[in-house]
C-alpha positions as CSV (number, residue, x, y, z in Angstrom):
1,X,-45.9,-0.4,-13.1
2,X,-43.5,0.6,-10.2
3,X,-40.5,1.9,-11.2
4,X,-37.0,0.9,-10.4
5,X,-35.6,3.1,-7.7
6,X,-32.4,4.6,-9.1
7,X,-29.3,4.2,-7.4
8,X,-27.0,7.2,-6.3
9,X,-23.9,7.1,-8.6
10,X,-20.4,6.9,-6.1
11,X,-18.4,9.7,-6.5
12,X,-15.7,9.4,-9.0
13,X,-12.1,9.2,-7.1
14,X,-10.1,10.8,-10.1
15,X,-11.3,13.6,-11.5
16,X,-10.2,15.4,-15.4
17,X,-9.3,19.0,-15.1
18,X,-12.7,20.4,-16.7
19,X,-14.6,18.6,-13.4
20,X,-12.2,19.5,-11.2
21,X,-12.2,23.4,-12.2
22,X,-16.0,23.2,-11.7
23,X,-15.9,21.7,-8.4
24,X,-13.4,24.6,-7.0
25,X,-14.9,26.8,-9.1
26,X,-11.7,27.8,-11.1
27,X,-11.2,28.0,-15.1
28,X,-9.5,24.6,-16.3
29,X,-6.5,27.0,-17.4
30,X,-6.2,27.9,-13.9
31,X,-6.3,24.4,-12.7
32,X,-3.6,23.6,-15.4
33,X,-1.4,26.0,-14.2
34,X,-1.8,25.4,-10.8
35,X,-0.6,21.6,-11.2
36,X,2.4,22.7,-13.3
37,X,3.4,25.1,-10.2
38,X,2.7,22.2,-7.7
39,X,-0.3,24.0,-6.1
40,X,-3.0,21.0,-6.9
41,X,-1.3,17.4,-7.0
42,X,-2.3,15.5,-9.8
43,X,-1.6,11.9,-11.5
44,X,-1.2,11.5,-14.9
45,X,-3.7,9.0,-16.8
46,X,-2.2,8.2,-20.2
47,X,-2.1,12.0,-21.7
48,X,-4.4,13.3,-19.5
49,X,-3.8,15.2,-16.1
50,X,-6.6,13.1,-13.2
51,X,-6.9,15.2,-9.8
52,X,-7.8,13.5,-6.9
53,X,-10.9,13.9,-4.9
54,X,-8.9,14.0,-1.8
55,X,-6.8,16.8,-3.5
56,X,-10.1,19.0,-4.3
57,X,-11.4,18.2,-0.3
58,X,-7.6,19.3,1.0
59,X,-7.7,22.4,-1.5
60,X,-11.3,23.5,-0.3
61,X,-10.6,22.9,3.2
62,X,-12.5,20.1,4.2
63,X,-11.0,17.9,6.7
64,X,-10.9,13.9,5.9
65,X,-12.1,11.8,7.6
66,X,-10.9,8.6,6.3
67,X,-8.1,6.1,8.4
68,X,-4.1,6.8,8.1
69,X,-3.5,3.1,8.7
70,X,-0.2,1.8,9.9
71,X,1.1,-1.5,8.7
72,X,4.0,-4.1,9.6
73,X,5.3,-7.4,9.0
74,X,7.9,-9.6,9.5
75,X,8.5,-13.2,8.0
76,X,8.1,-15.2,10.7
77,X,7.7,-15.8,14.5
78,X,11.4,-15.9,15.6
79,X,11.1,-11.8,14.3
80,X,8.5,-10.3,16.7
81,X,11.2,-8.4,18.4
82,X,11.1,-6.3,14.9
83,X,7.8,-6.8,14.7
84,X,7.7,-4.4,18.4
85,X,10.6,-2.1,17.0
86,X,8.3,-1.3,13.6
87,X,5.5,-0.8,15.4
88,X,7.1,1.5,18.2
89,X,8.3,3.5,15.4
90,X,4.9,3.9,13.5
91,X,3.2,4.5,16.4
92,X,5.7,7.2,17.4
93,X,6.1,8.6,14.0
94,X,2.1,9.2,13.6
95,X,1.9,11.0,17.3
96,X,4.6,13.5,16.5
97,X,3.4,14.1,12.3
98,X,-0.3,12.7,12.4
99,X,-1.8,14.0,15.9
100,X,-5.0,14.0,15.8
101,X,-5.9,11.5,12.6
102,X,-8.1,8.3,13.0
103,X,-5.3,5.1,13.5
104,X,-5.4,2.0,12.6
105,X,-2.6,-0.5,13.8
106,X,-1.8,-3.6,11.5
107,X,0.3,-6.5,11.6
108,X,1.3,-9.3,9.8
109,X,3.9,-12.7,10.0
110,X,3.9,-13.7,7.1
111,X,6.2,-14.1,3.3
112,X,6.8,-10.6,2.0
113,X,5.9,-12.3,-1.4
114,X,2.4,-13.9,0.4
115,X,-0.6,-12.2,-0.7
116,X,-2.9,-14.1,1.8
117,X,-1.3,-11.9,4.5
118,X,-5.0,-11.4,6.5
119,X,-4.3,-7.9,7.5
120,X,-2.5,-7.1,4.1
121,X,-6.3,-8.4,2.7
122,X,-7.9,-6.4,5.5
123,X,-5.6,-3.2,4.4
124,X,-6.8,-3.2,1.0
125,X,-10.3,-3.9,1.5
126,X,-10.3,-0.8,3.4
127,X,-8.5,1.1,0.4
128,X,-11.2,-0.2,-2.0
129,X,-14.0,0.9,-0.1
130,X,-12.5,4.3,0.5
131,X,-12.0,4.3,4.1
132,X,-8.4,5.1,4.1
133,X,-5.9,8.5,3.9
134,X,-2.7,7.1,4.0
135,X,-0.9,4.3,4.8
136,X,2.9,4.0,6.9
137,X,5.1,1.9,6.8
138,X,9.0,1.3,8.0
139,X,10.8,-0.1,4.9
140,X,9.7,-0.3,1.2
141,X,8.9,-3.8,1.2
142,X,6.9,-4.2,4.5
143,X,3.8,-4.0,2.4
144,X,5.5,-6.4,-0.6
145,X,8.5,-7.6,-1.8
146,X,7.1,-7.9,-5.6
147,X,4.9,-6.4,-7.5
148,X,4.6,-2.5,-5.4
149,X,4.0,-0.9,-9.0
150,X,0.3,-2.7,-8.8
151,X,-0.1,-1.1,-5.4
152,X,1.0,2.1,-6.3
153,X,-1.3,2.6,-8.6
154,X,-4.3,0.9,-7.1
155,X,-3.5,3.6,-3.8
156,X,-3.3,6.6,-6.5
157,X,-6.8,5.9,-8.0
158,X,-8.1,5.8,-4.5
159,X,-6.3,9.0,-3.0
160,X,-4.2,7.1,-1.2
161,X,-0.6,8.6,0.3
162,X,1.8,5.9,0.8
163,X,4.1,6.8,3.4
164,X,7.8,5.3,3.8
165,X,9.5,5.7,7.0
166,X,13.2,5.4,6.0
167,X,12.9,4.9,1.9
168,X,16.4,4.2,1.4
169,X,16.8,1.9,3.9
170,X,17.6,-1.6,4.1
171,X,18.0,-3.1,7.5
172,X,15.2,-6.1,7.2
173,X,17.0,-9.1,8.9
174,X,18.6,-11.8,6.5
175,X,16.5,-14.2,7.8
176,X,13.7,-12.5,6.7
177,X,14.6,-12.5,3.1
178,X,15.9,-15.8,3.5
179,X,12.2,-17.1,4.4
180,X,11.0,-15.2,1.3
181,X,13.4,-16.5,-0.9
182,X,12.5,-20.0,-0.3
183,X,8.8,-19.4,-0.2
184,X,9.3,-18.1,-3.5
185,X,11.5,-21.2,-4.2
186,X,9.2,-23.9,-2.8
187,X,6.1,-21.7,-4.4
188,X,7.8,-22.3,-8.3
189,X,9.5,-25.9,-7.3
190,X,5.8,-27.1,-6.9
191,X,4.2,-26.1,-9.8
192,X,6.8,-27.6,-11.8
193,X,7.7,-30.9,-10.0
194,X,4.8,-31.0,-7.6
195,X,4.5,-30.2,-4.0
196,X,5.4,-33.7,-2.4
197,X,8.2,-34.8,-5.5
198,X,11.5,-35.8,-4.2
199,X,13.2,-33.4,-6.8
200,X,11.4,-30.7,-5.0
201,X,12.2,-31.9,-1.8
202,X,16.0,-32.1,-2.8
203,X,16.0,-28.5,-4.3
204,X,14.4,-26.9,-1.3
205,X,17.2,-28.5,1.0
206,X,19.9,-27.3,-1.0
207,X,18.4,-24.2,-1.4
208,X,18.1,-23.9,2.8
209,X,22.3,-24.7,3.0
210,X,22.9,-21.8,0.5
211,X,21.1,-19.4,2.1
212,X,21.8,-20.3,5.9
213,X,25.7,-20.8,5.3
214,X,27.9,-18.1,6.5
């Protein structure tokens, strides 16, 4: 009877501390220590103190190899001009702070609150099979206007650094959120009235003078 050939196990992406001081060959007190003095970054998992793979590779000085993708989005077609300005400033950004790491250049037009964005899709399908460092991007919610604590911690389990150009800004164009605002509108008007009603119909064009008036 032949027998089954065993499959290699992945590597996990979060480690505990007693794994973690046997990979860098360290005592767990150590390892302790060290992430209370900010020497070895570290997330917290319930009680528990989980270190990174990517944090054991940067601590024993291997280099990684994986993408530092850069991402951007505007709402819609009339925005490209944005869409160039974001871009430029990723672009620039990673040549003067990233020389030298694999890039990867995405863009989307498309609702902030859309999770069918194809390149957003792309993004994390690269995150999920491990093939990414660190992602960029201009303005918090350039990536999504709701639900960023879902992301946060799907990039932590994966090693992922989410970088924020200019955190406290908040210079995305009106019209922007004004696109998102009534996706999100028409999105919850259709489930409850339906997609073609004429109450739907009548709240999405009151909804448009609102937000377009001066």
């Amino acid at each position: 009877m032949a027998r089954k050939k065993t499959e290699r196990q992945p590597e996990p992406k979060m480690l505990r501390v007693h794994v973690a001081a046997r990979e860098l060959g360290l005592h767990p007190l150590t390892v302790r220590r060290w992430i209370k003095q900010g020497k070895l970054q570290a997330v917290r998992v319930g009680l528990e103190a989980r270190i990174p793979r990517s944090e054991i590779e940067r601590f024993l000085g291997k280099t990684d190899e994986r993408l530092l993708i850069l991402y951007a989005r505007v709402s819609g077609h009339g925005q490209k001009a944005d869409l160039e300005r974001q871009k430029e400033l990723l672009v620039a950004w990673a040549n003067e702070n990233r020389s030298g790491r694999r890039l990867l250049l995405l863009c989307d037009i498309g609702s902030g609150i859309s999770t069918t964005r194809k390149q957003l899709q792309r993004l994390l399908q690269l995150v999920v099979k491990d093939e990414v460092a660190e992602i960029a991007i201009t303005y918090p919610d350039r990536l999504t206007r709701f639900g960023q604590d879902y992301l946060t911690v799907l990039f932590e389990s994966f090693g992922v650094t989410l970088t924020v150009l200019e955190p406290d800004e908040t210079k995305t164009p009106e019209a922007d959120l004004g696109r998102d605002m009534l996706s999100l509108i028409a999105s919850f008007s259709g489930r409850l009235y339906g997609m073609r009603s004429h109450k739907q119909k009548e709240l999405l064009k009151c909804a448009k003078e609102v937000l377009t008036s001066p």
